[in-house]
Every structure is written in C-alpha cells, then in structure tokens.
C-alpha positions as CSV (number, residue, x, y, z in Angstrom):
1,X,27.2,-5.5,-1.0
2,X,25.6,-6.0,-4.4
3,X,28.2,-3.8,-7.0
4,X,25.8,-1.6,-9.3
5,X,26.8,0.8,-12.3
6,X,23.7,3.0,-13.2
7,X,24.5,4.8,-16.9
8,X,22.4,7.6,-17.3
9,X,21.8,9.5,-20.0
10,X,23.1,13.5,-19.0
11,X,26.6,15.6,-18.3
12,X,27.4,17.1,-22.2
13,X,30.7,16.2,-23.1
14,X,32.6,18.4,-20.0
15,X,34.0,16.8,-17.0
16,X,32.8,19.4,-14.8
17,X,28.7,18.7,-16.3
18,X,29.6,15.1,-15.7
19,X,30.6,15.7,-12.0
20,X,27.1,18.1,-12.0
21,X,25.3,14.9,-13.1
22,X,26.7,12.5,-10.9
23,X,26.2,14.6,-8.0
24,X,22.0,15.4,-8.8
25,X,21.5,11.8,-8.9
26,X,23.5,10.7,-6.3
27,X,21.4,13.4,-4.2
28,X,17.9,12.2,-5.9
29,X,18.7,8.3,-4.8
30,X,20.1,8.9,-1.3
31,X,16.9,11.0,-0.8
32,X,15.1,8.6,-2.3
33,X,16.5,5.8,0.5
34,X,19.9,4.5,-1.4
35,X,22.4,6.3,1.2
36,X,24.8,3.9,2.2
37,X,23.8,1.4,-0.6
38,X,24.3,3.7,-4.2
39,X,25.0,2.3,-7.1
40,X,28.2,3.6,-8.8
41,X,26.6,6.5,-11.6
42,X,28.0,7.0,-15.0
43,X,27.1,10.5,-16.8
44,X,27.0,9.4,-20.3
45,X,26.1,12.3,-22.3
46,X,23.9,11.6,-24.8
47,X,21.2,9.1,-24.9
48,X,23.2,6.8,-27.7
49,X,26.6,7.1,-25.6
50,X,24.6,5.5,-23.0
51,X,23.0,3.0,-24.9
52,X,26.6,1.9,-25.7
53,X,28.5,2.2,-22.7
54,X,25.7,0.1,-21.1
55,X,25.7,-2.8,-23.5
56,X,30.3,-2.5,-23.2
57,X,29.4,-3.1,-19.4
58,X,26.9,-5.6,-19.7
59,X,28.9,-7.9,-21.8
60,X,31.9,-7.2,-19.4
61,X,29.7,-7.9,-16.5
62,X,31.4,-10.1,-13.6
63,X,29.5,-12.3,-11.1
64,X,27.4,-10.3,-8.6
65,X,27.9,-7.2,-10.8
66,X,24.6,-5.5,-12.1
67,X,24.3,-2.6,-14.7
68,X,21.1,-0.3,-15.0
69,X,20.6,2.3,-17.8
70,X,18.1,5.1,-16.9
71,X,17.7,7.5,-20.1
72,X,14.9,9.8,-21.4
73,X,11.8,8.1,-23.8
74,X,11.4,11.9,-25.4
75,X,7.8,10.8,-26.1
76,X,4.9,9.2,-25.1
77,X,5.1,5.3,-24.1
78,X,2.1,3.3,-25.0
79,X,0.1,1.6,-22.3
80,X,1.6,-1.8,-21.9
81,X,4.6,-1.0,-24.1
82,X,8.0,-1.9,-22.3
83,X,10.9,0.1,-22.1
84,X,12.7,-2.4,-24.4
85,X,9.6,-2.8,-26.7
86,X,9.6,0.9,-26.7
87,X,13.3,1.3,-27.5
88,X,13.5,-1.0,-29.9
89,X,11.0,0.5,-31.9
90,X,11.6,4.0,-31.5
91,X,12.6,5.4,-34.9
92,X,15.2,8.0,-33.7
93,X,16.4,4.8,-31.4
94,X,16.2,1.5,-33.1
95,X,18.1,-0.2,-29.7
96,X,18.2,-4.1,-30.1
97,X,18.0,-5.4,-26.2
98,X,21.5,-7.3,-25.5
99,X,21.2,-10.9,-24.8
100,X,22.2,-10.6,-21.4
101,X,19.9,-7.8,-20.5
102,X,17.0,-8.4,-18.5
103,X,13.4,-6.5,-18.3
104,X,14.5,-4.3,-15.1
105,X,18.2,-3.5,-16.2
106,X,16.3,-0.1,-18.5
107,X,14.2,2.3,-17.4
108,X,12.9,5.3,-18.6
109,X,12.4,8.8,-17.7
110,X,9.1,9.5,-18.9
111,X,9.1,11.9,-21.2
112,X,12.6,13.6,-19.8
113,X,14.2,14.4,-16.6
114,X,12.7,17.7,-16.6
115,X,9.0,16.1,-16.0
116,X,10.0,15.2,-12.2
117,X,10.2,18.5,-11.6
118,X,6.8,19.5,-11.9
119,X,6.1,17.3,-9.5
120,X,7.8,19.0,-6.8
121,X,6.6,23.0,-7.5
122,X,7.3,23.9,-3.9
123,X,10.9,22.7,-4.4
124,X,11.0,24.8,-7.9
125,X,9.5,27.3,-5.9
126,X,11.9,27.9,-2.9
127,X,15.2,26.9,-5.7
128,X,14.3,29.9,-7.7
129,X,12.8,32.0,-5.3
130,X,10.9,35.8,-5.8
131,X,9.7,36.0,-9.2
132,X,9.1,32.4,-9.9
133,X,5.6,31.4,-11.2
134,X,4.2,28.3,-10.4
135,X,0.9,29.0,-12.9
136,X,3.0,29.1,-16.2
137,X,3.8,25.3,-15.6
138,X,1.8,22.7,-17.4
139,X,-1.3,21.3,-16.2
140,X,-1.2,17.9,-15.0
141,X,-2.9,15.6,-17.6
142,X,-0.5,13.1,-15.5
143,X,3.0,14.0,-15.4
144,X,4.3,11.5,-17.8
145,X,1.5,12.5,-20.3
146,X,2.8,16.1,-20.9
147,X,4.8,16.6,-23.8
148,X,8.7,17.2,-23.6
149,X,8.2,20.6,-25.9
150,X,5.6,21.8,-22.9
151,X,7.8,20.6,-19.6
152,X,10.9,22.9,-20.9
153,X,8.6,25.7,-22.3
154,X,6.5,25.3,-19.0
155,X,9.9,25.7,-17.1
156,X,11.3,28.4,-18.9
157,X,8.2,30.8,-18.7
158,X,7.6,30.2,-14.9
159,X,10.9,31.1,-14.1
160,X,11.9,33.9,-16.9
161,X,11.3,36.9,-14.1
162,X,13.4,35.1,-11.3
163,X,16.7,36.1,-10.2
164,X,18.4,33.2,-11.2
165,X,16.6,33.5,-14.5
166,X,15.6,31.5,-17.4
167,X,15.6,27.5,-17.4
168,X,17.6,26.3,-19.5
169,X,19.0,22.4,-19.9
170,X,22.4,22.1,-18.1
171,X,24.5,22.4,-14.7
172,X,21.0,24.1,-13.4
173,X,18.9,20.5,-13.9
174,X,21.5,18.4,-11.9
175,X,20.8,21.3,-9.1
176,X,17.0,21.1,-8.8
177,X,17.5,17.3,-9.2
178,X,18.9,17.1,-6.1
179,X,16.8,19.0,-4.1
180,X,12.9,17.8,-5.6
181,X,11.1,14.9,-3.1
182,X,11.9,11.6,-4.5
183,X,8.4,10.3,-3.1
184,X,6.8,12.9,-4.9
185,X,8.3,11.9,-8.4
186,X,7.7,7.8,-7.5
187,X,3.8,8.6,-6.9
188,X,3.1,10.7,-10.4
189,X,5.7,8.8,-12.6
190,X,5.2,5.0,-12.8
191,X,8.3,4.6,-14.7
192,X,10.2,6.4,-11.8
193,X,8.5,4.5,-9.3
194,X,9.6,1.5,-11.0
195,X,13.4,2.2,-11.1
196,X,13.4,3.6,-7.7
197,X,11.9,0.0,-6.8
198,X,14.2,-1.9,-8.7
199,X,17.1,-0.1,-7.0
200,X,15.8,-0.8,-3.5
201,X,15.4,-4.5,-4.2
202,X,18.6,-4.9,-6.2
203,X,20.4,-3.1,-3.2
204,X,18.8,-4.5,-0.5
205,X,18.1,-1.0,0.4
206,X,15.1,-0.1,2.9
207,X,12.4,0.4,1.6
C-alpha cells in the first residue's frame, strides 16, 4: 500500500484539538471512499506550521512515500491560478514551492474549511438541531466564491438560538466535518474535488 502523510492546516496548539482534527478528517475521507486506504494526517496548527512541516517531510521523503498539504487560501483564487502560483504570491504567504514538490502534492481549501459546510445544510441542520436557521447562511454565488468574513458570520448567525449555540472555530468544526456528505462538498468546490481525486488515485482507492 502507497504510505501517505496529509499535513493539514488545523488543531491549535493542544493535543486534545489535534486528536479533534485528526479524527474530522479521517471521518470526511473514509466517507468520502478512503476507508481502508487513509493517508496518515498530521494536525499542524497554523497554516505556516504546515507549510513547514510539509516541506521537513518532503525533503525527508523515502521511495514510495508521498506527502500532501491541504490548508486554507483565506481568499479568492483567480481563474487559472494554481495553488502554488497562488501561494507563492500571496502577500500574507510568500511560499516558494520546494524542488521536489509536484503540482498535486497542495491543495486548497477554498476560501476555509468552514465553506464545505454550507454545502451540506441538512447536515448543519440535524448537528445543531431546534433553533438552527438555515436562511441566515450565505447565498450561494458558488461556494468557493463567498467570502471567509461571510461563511463564519453566515455560521454564527444561523446557529446563535440553537442549543448547542453559537459557531465558533474549534473542537466544534472537526465535529460537523465529520458528519457533512463528502459528494456534496466535491460537486460545489473544485478545489475539493480535486484533492479528494488526487487521494483516490494516489491510493488506489475506489473511486
């Protein structure tokens, strides 16, 4: 079987967020058709820690070893624009791509985590239960169109009269990660449906 470390960008600095991390996308992929073929994750923490921990694994890559890093663009990527392009000249990022990297080993959640979810409201709406309201989310321009600023404001005002209240960034994303329709996310996010893809193949995974 193909060896495959996935860094993602996610988990704080606590063990215990870490574990929360691993677990949502462990849940996402083997929903998405990875059981029984998932690559090993890493919960990085922040987007640079990633960034750096991928490049350390890349240079200390072994034969039939792959690494994958998987982080948030925070803003809009231009038509045509690859996720290296991007990166690279993102001012808050700056990321040179490593000479051993190839075009499929980064991929990008477009504009952050939190936009898969509105792609899955039914799945919001049975996770948070009475009080949640599906009409405070943001319009669909297409998902990876909306601005970060509006997905987390979108999330916080349709669930602010639930019982498990507010959204807010932390153990509760890894949670509804796990339990939002992978095929849902793949066919409104591009850049999802890529990595998902590249997984599959890399794996050998069914498709």
């Amino acid at each position: 079987m193909v060896a495959t470390k996935l860094y993602v960008e996610g988990g704080g600095d606590s063990n215990a967020l870490r574990t929360r991390c691993r677990e949502g996308f462990s849940a996402f992929l083997e929903n998405a058709g990875l059981k029984g073929r998932m690559p090993r994750i890493v919960a990085c923490g922040t987007r640079g820690k990633a960034y750096h921990h991928f490049c350390t694994a890349l240079r200390q890559c072994r034969s039939g070893e792959f690494v994958v890093l998987l982080v948030d663009s925070e803003e809009p990527v231009p038509a045509g624009s690859g996720p290296w392009e991007f990166l690279l000249f993102r001012k808050d990022d700056r990321w040179s791509r490593p000479a051993d990297a190839a075009n499929d080993d980064i991929h990008l959640m477009v504009q952050c985590m939190e936009a898969w979810f509105l792609t899955d409201k039914d799945a919001l709406a049975r996770y948070y239960g009475q009080g949640f309201t599906a009409t405070a989310l943001p319009g669909d321009p297409g998902v990876e169109q909306i601005p970060k600023d509006d997905v987390l404001q979108g999330l916080r005002n349709a669930t602010r009269h639930t019982q498990k209240g507010e959204y807010d960034k932390g153990e509760i994303s890894f949670r509804i990660l796990a339990v939002i329709a992978p095929d849902k996310v793949t066919k409104a996010s591009p850049h999802a449906s890529r990595f998902i893809q590249h997984l599959l193949n890399l794996t050998g995974a069914e498709n």
